[in-house]
C-alpha positions in Angstrom: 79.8 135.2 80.9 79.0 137.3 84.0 80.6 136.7 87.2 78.1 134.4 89.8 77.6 136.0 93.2 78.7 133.5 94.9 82.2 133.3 93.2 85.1 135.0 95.4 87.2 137.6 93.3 90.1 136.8 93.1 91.3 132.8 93.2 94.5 130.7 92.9 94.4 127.6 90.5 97.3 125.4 92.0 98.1 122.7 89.3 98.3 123.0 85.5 97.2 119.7 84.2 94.0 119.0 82.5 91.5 119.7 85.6 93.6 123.1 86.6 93.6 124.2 82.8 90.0 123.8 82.5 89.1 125.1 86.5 91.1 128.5 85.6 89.8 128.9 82.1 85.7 128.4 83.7 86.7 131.3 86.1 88.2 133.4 84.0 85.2 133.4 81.5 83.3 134.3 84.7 84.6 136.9 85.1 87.3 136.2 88.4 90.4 137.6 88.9 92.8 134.3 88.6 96.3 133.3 89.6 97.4 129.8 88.1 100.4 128.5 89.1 102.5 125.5 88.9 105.6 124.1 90.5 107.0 123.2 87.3 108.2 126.1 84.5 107.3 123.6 81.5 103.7 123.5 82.6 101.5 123.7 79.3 99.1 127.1 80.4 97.5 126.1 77.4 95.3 129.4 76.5 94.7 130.8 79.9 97.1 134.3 79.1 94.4 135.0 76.1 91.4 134.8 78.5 93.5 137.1 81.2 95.0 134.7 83.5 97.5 135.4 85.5 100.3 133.0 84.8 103.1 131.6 87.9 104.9 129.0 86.6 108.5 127.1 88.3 107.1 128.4 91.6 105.3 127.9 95.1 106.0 131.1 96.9 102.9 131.9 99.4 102.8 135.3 98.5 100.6 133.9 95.7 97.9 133.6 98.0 97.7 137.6 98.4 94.4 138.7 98.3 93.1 135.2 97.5 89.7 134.3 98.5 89.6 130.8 97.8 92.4 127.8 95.9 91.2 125.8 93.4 93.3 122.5 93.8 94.2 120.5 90.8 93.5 116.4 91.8 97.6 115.5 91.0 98.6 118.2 93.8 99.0 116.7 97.0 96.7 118.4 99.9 99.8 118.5 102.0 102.0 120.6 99.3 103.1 124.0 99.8 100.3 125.9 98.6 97.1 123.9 99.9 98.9 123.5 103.3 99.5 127.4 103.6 95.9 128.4 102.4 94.3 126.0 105.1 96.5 128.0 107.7 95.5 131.3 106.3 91.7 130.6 106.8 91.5 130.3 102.9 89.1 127.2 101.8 90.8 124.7 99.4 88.3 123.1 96.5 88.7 120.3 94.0 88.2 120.9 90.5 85.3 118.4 91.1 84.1 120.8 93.8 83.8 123.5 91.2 82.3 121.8 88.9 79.3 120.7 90.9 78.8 124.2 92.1 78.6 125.9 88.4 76.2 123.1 86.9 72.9 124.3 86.7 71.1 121.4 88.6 71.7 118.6 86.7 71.3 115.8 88.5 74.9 114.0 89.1 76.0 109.9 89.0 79.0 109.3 90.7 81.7 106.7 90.2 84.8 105.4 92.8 86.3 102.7 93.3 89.7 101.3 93.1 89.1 100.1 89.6 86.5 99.6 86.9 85.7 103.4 87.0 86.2 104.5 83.9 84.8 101.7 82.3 81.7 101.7 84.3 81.0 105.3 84.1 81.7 105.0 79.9 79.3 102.1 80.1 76.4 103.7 82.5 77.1 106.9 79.5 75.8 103.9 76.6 73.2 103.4 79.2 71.5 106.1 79.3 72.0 106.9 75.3 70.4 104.0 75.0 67.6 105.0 76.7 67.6 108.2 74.9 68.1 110.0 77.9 71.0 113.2 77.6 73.8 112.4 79.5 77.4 113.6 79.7 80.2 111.7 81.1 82.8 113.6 83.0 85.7 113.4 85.6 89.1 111.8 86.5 89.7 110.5 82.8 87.3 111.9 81.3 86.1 115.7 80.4 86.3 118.0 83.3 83.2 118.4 85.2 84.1 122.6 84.6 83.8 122.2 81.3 80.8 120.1 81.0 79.0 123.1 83.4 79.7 125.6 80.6 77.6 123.2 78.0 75.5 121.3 79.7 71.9 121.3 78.6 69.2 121.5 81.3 67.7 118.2 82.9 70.7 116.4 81.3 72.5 113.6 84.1 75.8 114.0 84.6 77.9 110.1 85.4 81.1 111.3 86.8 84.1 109.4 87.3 85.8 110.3 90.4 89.0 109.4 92.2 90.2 109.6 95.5 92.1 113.0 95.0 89.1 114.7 93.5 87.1 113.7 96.7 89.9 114.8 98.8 88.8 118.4 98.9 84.5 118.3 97.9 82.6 120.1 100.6 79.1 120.3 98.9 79.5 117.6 96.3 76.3 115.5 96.7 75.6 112.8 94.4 71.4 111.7 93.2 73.3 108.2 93.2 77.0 107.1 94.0 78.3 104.1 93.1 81.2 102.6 94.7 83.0 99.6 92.9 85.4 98.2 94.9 88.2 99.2 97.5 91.7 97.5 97.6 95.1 99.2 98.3 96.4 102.1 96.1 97.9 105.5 96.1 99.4 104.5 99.7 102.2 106.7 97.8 99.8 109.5 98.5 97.8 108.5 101.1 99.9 106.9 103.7 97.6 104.3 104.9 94.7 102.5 103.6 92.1 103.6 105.7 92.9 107.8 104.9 92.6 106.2 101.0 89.4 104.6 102.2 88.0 107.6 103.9 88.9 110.1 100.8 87.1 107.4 98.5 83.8 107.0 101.3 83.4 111.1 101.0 81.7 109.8 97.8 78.4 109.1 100.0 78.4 111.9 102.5 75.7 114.1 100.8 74.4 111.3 98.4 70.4 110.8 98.1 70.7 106.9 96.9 73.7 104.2 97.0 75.0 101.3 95.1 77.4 99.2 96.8 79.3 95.8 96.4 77.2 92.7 98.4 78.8 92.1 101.4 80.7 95.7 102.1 79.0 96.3 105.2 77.8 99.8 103.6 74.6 100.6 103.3 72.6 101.1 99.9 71.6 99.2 96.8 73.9 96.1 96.2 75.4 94.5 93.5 77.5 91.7 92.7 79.4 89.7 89.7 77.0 87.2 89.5 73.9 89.2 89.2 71.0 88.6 86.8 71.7 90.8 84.4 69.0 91.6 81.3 72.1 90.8 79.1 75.6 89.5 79.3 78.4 92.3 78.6 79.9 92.5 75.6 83.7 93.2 77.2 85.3 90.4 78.8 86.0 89.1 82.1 84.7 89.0 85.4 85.3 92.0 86.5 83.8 93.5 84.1 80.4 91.4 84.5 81.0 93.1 88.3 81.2 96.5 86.5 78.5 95.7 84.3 76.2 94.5 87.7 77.3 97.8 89.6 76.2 99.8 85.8 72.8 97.5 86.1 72.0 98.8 89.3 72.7 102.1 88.9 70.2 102.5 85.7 67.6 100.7 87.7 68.0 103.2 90.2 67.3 106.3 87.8 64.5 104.6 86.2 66.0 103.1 83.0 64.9 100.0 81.8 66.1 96.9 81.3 65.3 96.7 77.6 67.7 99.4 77.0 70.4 98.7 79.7 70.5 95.2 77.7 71.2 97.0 74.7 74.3 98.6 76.3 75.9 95.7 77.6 75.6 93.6 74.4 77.2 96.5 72.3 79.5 98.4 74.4 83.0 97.9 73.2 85.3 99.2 76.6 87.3 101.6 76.6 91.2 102.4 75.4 93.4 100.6 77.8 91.5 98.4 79.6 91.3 94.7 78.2 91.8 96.5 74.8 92.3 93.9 72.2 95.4 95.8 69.8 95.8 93.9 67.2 96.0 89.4 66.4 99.0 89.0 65.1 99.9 85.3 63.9 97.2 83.8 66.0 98.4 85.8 69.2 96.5 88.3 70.6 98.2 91.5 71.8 95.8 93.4 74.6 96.7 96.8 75.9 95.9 96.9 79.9 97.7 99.7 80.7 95.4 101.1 83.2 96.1 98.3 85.6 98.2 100.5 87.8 97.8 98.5 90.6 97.6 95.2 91.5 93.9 94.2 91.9 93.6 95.3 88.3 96.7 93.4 87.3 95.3 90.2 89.2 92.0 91.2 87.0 93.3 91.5 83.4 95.4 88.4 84.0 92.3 86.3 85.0 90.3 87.6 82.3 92.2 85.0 79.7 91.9 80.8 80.2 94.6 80.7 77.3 98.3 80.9 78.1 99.0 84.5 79.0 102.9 86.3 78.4 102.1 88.7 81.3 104.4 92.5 80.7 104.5 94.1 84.8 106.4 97.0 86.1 106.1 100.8 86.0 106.6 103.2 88.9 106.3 102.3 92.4 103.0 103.3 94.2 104.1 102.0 98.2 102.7 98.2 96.8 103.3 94.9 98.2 103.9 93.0 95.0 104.5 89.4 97.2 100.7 87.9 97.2 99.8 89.4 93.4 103.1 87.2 92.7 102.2 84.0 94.7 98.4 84.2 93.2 99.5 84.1 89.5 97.4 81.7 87.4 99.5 78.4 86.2 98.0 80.6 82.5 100.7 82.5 82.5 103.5 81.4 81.3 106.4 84.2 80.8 106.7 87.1 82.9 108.6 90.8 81.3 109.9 92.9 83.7 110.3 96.8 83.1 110.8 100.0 84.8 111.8 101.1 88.4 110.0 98.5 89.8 111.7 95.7 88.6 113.5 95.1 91.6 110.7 94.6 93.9 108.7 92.4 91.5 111.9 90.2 90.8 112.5 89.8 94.5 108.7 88.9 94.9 109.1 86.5 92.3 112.3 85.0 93.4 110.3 84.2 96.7 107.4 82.5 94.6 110.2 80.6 92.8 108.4 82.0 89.8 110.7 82.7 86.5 111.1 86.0 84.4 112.9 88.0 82.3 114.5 91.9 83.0 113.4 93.2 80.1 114.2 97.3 81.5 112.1 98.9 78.8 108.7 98.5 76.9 110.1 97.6 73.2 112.3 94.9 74.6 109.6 93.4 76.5 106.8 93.3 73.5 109.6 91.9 71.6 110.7 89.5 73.6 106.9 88.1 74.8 106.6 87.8 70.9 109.2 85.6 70.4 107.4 83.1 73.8 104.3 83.2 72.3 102.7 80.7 70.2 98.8 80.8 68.6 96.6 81.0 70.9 98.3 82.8 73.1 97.8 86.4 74.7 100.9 89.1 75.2 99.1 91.3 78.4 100.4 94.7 79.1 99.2 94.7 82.4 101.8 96.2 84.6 100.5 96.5 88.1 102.3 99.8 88.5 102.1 103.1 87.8 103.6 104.9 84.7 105.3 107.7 85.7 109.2 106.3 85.5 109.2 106.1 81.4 106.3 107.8 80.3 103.7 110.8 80.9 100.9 108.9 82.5 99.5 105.4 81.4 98.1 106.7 78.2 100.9 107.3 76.9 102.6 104.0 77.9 99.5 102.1 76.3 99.7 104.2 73.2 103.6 103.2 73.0 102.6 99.6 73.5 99.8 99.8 71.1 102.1 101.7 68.1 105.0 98.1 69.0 102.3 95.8 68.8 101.0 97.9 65.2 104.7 98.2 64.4 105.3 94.4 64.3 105.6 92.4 60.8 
């Protein structure tokens, strides 16, 4: 593929997970000289060396940025890291994957999600949209495929629906969305972000080149609104009221492109959800086993726990995020009924419960904890992996924590 005249000639890809793989492979097949580098010497390069990458792995030295005309910045790299934080001092411009991507698509027209949660979910629902309305569509972004990749493929005319977090839109400078749709806003990543208003602002760059808006009622932001209790031209399929919210914010979205309701109803009565959100593992004895793993935080946790009126075996805990666990505990429903503790934050979710004079049990790890809910609950019941915390203490991301939970609840007799 020839090189486009407006790419520089020589770049640094800082980041080797999924979005740096793919950013570095795009440019490569362009044609650009490419660096890719990452802090850690286990980074998976994937195939980058066959396509003539230049590989610089277990380090961070600036004299990677030698001749570098622009740094492509993978989404987990902080902005303030070594190598971002020197190429904004050289003069150097820092992108986003994200930022990439939207410059090598060929004018497809581009949906954008944020939020604090429900992304994924409603950017894989607004995808069954527009199927449904046999209009082409790919869905791309934070968990999905990379918006490089989709550039390479995409057919002309085709909308794009991306997902996007508040590291992607950390570094976007021409990003500008034909609709962007923002969910919700609560506190997270204050790990990364310090405060919640920088997490705020990262997640409002969504609308700063965007033709058309859809907004929650009563944000104060201007645009299309939405809300939970909408009409809607039929109820969703996946439960709880969150996701009626997501399906509302999904609703207005299609409207907004032109899709009608006859086929947006179609999609909400047959879209299933996606892995690790609400997903319903496996009934075991009359007790359901539902993998939330992608409730990182607590807004989600305080979602997937309200989603169930039967009596809920709650599993919380994961790595810390800069959290105040103290009013998720004091709002927990009278539904749930036994509370298994894992991971490195235990502590802080034991002393929060402590103050709420609210029981539990340290369960440390994953397989304790699924076996020990199964031996509280009853039929009728729900065991909710819905940890209110990130993943990163005992597994890779939350994935792979949900896949672990999903092979002990498959695993039981």
């Amino acid at each position: 593929m020839p090189v486009e005249p407006w790419l520089p000639r020589r770049v640094l890809v800082v980041g080797l997970a999924r979005s740096g793989r793919a950013a570095a492979l795009a440019l490569a097949e362009r044609g650009v000289e490419v660096v890719a580098a990452d802090r850690s010497a286990g980074a998976d390069p994937g195939r980058l060396a066959e396509v003539g990458v230049e590989l610089r792995l277990g380090t961070e030295e600036e004299s990677l940025l030698h001749g570098v005309e622009l740094v492509v910045k993978s989404p987990g790299v902080p902005g303030e890291s070594r190598l971002p934080a020197a190429a904004r001092r050289l003069g150097v411009p820092v992108w986003s994957e994200i930022e990439l991507g939207y410059r090598l698509l060929p004018g497809n027209p581009l949906l954008g999600v944020t939020g604090t949660n429900g992304k994924t979910t409603t950017s894989e629902l607004l995808g069954a949209i527009f199927r449904a309305a046999g209009r082409p569509v790919e869905v791309a972004g934070n968990v999905g495929r990379p918006l490089v990749a989709v550039a390479a493929t995409i057919e002309p005319g085709a909308w794009v629906v991306c997902e996007l977090s508040s590291f992607q839109l950390e570094d976007v400078h021409e990003l500008a969305c034909a609709i962007a749709v923002l969910l919700n806003l609560q506190p997270d990543h204050l790990d990364r972000h310090g405060t919640f208003d920088a997490y705020s602002a990262a997640k409002l760059r969504i609308f700063e080149r965007a033709r058309a808006a859809v907004v929650p009622r009563g944000s104060g932001l201007p645009g299309i609104e939405f809300a939970a209790d909408d009409p809607l031209p039929a109820e969703p399929l996946i439960p709880g009221a969150h996701n009626r919210e997501n399906a509302a914010a999904a609703t207005a979205a299609a409207r907004a492109v032109g899709i009608d309701d006859d086929a947006i109803a179609e999609a909400l009565r047959t879209f299933p959800g996606v892995p690790h959100r609400l997903e319903l593992v496996r009934e075991v004895r009359g007790v359901r086993y539902v993998n939330d793993s992608k409730a990182t935080n607590t807004a989600a946790a305080r979602r997937g726990v309200a989603a169930y009126d039967a009596p809920v075996h709650v599993i919380l805990g994961g790595s810390l995020k800069g959290e105040d666990f103290a009013p998720f505990v004091r709002d927990l429903p009278p539904t749930v009924c036994s509370i298994h503790l894992i991971g490195e934050a235990a502590d802080e979710l034991a002393a929060a419960l402590d103050a709420a004079g609210r029981a539990y049990d340290r369960a440390g790890d994953l397989a304790t904890a699924v076996a020990r809910a199964t031996a509280a609950a009853e039929p009728g019941h729900v065991v909710l992996l819905s940890p209110a915390a990130a993943s990163y203490d005992q597994f890779d991301d939350f994935e792979h924590r949900g896949d672990t939970f999903r092979r002990l609840v498959q695993e039981l007799a």
